[in-house]
Each structure stands twice: as structure tokens, then as C-alpha cells.
C-alpha positions in Angstrom: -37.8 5.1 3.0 -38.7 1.5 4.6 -40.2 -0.8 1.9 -42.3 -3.9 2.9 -43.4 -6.0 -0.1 -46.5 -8.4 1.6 -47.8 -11.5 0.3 -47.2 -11.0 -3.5 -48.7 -12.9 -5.9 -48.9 -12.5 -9.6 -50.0 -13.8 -13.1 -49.3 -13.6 -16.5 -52.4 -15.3 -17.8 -52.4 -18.3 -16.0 -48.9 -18.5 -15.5 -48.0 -18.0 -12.1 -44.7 -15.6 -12.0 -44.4 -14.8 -7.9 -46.0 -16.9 -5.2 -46.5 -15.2 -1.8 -43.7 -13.0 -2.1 -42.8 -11.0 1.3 -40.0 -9.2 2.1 -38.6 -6.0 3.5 -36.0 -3.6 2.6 -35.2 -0.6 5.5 -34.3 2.9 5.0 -30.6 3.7 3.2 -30.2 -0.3 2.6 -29.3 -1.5 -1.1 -31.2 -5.2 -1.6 -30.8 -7.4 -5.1 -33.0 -9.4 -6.8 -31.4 -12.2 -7.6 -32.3 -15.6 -9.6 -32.3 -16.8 -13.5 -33.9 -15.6 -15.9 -38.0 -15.9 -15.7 -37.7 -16.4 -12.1 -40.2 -13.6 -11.3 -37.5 -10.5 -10.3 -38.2 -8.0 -13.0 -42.0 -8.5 -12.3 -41.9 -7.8 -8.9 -39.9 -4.6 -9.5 -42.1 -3.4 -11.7 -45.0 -4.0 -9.3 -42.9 -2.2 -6.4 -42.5 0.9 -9.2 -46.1 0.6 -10.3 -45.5 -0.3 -13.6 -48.1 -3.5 -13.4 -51.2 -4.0 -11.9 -51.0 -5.7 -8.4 -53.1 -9.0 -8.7 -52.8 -9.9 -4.9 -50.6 -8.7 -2.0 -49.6 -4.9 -0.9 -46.8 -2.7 -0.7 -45.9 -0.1 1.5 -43.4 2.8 1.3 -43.1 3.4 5.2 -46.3 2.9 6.7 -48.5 3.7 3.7 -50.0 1.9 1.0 -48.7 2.2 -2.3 -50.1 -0.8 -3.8 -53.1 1.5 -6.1 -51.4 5.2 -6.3 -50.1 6.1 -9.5 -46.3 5.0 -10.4 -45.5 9.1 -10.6 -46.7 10.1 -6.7 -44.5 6.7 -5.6 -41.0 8.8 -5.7 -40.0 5.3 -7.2 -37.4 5.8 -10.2 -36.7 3.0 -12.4 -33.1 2.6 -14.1 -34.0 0.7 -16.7 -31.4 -1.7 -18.6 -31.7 -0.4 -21.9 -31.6 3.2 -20.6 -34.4 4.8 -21.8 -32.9 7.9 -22.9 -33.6 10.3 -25.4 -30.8 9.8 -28.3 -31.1 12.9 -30.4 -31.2 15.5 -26.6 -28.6 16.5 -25.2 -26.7 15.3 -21.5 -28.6 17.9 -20.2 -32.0 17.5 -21.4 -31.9 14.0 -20.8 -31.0 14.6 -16.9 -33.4 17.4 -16.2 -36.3 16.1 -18.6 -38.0 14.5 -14.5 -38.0 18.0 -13.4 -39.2 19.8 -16.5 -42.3 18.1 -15.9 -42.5 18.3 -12.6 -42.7 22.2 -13.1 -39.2 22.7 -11.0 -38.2 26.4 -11.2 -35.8 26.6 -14.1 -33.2 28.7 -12.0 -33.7 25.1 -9.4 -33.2 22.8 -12.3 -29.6 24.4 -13.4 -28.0 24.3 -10.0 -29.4 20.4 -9.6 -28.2 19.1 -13.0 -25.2 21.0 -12.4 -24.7 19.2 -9.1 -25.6 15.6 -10.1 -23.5 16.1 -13.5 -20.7 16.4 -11.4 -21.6 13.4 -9.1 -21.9 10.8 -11.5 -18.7 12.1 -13.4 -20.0 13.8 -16.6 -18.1 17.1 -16.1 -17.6 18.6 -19.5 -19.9 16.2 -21.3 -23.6 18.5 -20.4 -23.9 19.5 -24.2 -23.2 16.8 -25.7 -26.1 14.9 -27.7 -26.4 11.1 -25.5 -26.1 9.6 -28.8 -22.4 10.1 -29.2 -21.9 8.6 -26.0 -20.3 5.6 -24.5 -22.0 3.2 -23.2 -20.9 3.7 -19.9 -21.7 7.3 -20.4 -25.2 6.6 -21.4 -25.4 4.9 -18.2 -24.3 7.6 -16.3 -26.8 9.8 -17.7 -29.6 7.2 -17.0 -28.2 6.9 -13.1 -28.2 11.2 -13.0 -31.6 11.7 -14.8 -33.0 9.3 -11.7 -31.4 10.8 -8.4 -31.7 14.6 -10.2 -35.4 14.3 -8.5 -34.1 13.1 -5.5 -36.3 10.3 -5.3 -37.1 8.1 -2.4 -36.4 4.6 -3.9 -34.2 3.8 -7.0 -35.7 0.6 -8.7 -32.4 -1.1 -11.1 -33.0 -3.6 -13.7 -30.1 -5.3 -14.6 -28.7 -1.5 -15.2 -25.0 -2.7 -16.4 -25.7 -6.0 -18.6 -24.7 -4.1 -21.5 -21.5 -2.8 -20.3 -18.1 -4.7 -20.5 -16.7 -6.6 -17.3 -14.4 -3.7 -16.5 -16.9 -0.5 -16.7 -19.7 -3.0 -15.3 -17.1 -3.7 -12.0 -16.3 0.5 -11.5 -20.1 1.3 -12.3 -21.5 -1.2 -9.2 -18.5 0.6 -7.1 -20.0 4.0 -8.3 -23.9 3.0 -8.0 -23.1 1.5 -4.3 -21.2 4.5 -3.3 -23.6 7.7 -4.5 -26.7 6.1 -3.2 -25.0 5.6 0.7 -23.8 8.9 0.1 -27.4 10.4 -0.3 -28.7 7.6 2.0 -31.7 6.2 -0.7 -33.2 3.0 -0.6 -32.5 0.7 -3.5 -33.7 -2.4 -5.5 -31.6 -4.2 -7.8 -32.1 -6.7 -10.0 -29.6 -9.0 -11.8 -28.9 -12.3 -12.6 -25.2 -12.1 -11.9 -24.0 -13.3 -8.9 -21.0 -11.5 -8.6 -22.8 -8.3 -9.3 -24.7 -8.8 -6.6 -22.9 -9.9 -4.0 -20.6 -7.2 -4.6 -23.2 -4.6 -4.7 -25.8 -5.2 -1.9 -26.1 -5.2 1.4 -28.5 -8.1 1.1 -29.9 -10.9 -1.4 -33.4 -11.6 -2.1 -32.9 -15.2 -3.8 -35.7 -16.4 -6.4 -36.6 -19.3 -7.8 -39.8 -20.1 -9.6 -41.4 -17.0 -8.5 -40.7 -17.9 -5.2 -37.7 -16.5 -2.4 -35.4 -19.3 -1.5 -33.5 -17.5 1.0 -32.7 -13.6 2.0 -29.6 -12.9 3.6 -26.2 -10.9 3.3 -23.9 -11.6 0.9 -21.6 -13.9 2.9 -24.5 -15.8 4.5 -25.8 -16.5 1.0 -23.0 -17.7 -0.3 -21.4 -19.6 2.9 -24.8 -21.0 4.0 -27.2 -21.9 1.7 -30.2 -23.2 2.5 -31.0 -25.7 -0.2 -29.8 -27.1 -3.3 -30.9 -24.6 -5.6 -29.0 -21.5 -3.6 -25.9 -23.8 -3.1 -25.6 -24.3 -6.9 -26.8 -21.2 -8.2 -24.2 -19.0 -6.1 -21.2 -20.5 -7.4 -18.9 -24.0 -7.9 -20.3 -25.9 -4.9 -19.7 -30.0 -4.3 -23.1 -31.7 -2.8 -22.2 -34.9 -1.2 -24.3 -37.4 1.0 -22.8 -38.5 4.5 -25.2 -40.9 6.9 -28.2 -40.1 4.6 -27.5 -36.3 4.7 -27.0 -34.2 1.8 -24.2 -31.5 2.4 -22.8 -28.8 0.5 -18.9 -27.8 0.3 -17.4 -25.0 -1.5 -14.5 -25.9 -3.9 -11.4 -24.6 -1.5 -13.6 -27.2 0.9 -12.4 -29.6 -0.6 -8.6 -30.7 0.7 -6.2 -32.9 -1.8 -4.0 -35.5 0.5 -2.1 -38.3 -0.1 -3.7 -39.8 2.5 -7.2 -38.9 2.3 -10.2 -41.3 3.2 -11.4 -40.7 -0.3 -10.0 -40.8 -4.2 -11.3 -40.3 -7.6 -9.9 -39.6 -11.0 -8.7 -36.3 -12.5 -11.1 -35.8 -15.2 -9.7 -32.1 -15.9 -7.4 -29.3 -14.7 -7.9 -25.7 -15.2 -4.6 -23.6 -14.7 -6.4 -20.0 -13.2 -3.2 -18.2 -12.0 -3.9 -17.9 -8.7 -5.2 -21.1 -8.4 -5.9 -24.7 -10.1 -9.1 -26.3 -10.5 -9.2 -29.6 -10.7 -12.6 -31.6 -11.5 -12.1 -35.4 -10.3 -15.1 -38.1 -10.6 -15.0 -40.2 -7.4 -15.7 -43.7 -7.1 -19.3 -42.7 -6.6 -19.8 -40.8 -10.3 -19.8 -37.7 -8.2 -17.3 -34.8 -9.9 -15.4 -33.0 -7.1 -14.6 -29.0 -8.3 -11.4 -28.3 -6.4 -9.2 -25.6 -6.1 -5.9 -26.8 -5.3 -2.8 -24.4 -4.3 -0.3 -27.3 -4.3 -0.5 -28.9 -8.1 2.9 -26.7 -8.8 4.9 -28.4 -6.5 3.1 -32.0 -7.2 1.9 -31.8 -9.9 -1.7 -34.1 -11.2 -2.0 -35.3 -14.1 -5.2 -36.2 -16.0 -6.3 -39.4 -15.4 -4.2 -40.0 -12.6 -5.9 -41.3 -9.1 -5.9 -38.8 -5.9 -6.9 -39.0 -2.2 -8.8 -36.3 -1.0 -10.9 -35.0 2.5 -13.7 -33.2 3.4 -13.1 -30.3 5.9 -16.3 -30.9 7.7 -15.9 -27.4 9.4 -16.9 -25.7 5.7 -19.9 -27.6 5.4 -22.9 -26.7 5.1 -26.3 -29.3 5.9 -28.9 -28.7 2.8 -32.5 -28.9 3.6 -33.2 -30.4 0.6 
């Protein structure tokens, strides 16, 4: 299924929340939603699903219109972030509640929920009432009660926030892989970079209701566009050379005796693989570096280093 969201605008009273949003997403690819919170991402995916009212713009799911039709003839399934399941029904009834009421054959409905219990790893677990699950369980249930249906498009919004780092890292691993594996199309929204990046095949970045930039992972994060994308995709150092403003990761950054430039160490983070080290130049700018040689010459704070750019890592910012 080939989605193609068109010139979307929309309100909350008079609160603009997207401004002239287009994009598309093609058939089998995994896109995120990316941006901080009230940028506009969880409205527009509940626009796509049909949960809201389209004030101005259209969607289409392949060549047709979907912007009017009812949310339930979209084959749209949302994966909500608080799960929306039943707590006092069992793993089962959760999973085949879509096609009880879709009036699937019940002898149709066993071998399915059989078959998707064992793709999202809940083998042993069908009985069970949801509320004595784990969370991650309870997530698994959400992700098996959507594809069960087999729908065209699976809609996520922010599906793992409540998980701990660990189960949230094997659970994007898990989402990524079953819905390749059964070829769907898929939205996801999050405000987590990481998540994203390690998840999708590309990033829709929002701002303000409005994209900044829509690339793959890498181009996103190696080449922003503008200020906001630099910054909001990770430690970045923005620096002005001949009246243009450029943008330099921290590993960009290169720590030399005899460097054209110096600044003060203002503070040293010891990471294990790596050192940051945060100096204020002579310009009040702070410099984020990583630095792989502080073992073996060791910085202290408030000491005076010499650093370079390495203008091949840079990156010009529009504005």
C-alpha cells in the first residue's frame, strides 16, 4: 500500500498544528514521525487512520481517496502507546477481538491467532488474562491484535515509551523485522531519535507543524538542513566561518596541539568508549567533543587546548 499525504493542514481551534503537510510513504517502507512534543506528529497520524476530521488536504492509500471513508474500511490499524487492551480478557480475546467483529469464520480466527501468537513470541501465554502481563508482553499483544487482520497500513504512536531501554531496543528490532517480513506499510511516531533512526527506513522531521526535512536515517543525521534538524538529532557544534553558519558533529571536531583554534575545558565526561569534552572557545561558543586520546594526554578542567575543524564533516545550514 502507497500512501501520499497532500497539502495537510489542520486546527485545534485556532491553533494551527500542521501547515501544508505533504509527503509520501511507498509500499513495504517503514517511515517515522519525528519532532518534540506538540509538533503536530500524533495529529497527522490520526488524520492518516481517520481518527480526526480532515480540515484541508487529502490522503490517498494507492490511488484512492481516503480522506472521508470511515477509519474501519481504511485497513489502517493504530498501535496505540497506552495499548488499548482489554485488562480483564484473555491473550487471546484480546488478539482476535478485530476479527470477531469483522464476522471472520471462527475455525479462520483459530488458525490466525494461532499463527500471529507465535510471530510476536507469545507461545504459551494465549490463556493468560493481559492483565498479569509484562509490559512488554502487553505490547506484544497490542502489535498481534493489529497484524491478526492483516491490515494494509500499521499506524504506531510512540508504541514503546513505556517500556525500559533494553525491551524498548529488542521490541523496534522485532517491530522492524515482522512488518518486512509481511511486506506492510508503516507510520511511526516518536520523539526519540535513536528509536527512529534505528527503526525506519526514512524520517519525516517536524517542527511547528511543519516538515523540516525527510530523508534516510544517515542523511538526517549527517546532513541536516537547518539549525533546528542539526540540533534536534543529536550533540552537534554550529560555528560561523566567512559569514556562514556550519554544522559539525562532535567526533568533527579534532583536539591538536597545534590547532588554529583554543578554548577552555569547561567539563569532561568519561563514556567508556569515548570522552566528551565541552570547551568554551574564545568566542563563548562551547565545543561538544569526543576525544579518543585524553587517556594518553590527559585534559584537565580548566586547562587551555588547540583544536581543528575537519572541514570534510561539515555540513552548510540554511539557516
Amino acid at each position: 500500500m502507497n500512501i501520499k499525504i497532500s497539502n495537510i493542514s489542520h486546527k485545534y481551534d485556532e491553533q494551527l498544528v500542521l501547515d501544508n503537510v505533504s509527503f509520501s510513504v511507498e509500499h513495504g517502507e517503514l517511515v517515522a514521525l519525528l519532532g518534540p512534543s506538540g509538533c503536530g506528529k500524533t495529529t497527522l497520524l490520526r488524520l492518516i487512520a481517520g481518527l480526526l476530521t480532515l480540515d484541508m488536504g487529502k490522503i490517498f492509500f494507492d490511488d484512492k481517496e481516503v480522506s472521508s471513508i470511515d477509519p474501519r474500511k481504511r485497513n489502517a490499524v493504530m498501535v496505540f502507546q497506552n495499548y488499548a487492551l482489554f485488562p480483564h480478557l484473555s491473550v487471546q480475546k484480546n488478539i482476535d477481538y478485530g476479527l470477531r467483529v469483522r464476522k471472520v469464520p471462527r475455525n479462520e480466527i483459530s488458525t490466525r491467532v494461532d499463527g500471529i501468537i507465535e510471530t510476536v513470541k507469545l507461545e504459551g501465554l494465549k490463556d493468560r488474562k493481559v492483565s498479569e502481563l509484562s509490559g512488554g508482553q502487553q505490547q506484544r499483544v497490542a502489535l498481534a491484535r493489529a497484524l491478526v487482520v492483516n491490515p494494509d497500513v500499521l499506524l504506531f504512536d510512540e508504541p514503546l515509551s513505556n517500556l525500559d531501554e533494553k525491551l524498548r531496543v529488542s521490541m523496534r528490532q522485532e517491530i522492524r523485522g515482522i512488518l518486512k517480513k509481511r511486506d506492510i506499510t508503516g507510520i511511526y511516531v516518536t520523539h526519540d531519535q535513536e528509536e527512529a533512526m534505528s527503526i525506519s527506513d526514512r524520517i519525516v522531521i517536524l517542527n511547528e507543524g511543519v516538515i523540516q526535512q525527510i530523508g534516510s536515517p544517515q542523511e538526517i543525521y549527517e546532513k541536516p538542513i537547518n539549525r533546528f534538524v542539526a540540533e534536534f538529532m543529536g550533540k552537534c557544534n554550529i560555528f560561523k566561518l566567512e559569514d556562514v553558519f556550519y554544522m559539525l558533529r562532535p567526533d568533527g571536531i579534532i583536539s591538536s596541539p597545534s590547532g588554529k583554534y583554543s578554548g577552555v575545558v569547561e567539563w569532561i565526561e568519561y563514556l567508556g568508549s569515548m570522552t566528551r569534552v565541552y570547551i568554551k572557545s574564545n568566542s563563548d561558543i562551547i565545543m561538544d567533543v569526543y576525544s579518543s586520546s585524553i587517556i594518553e594526554n590527559p585534559i584537565e578542567l580548566g586547562s587551555t587546548v588547540n583544536y581543528d575543524y575537519d572541514l570534510d564533516k561539515a555540513v552548510k545550514l540554511m539557516d
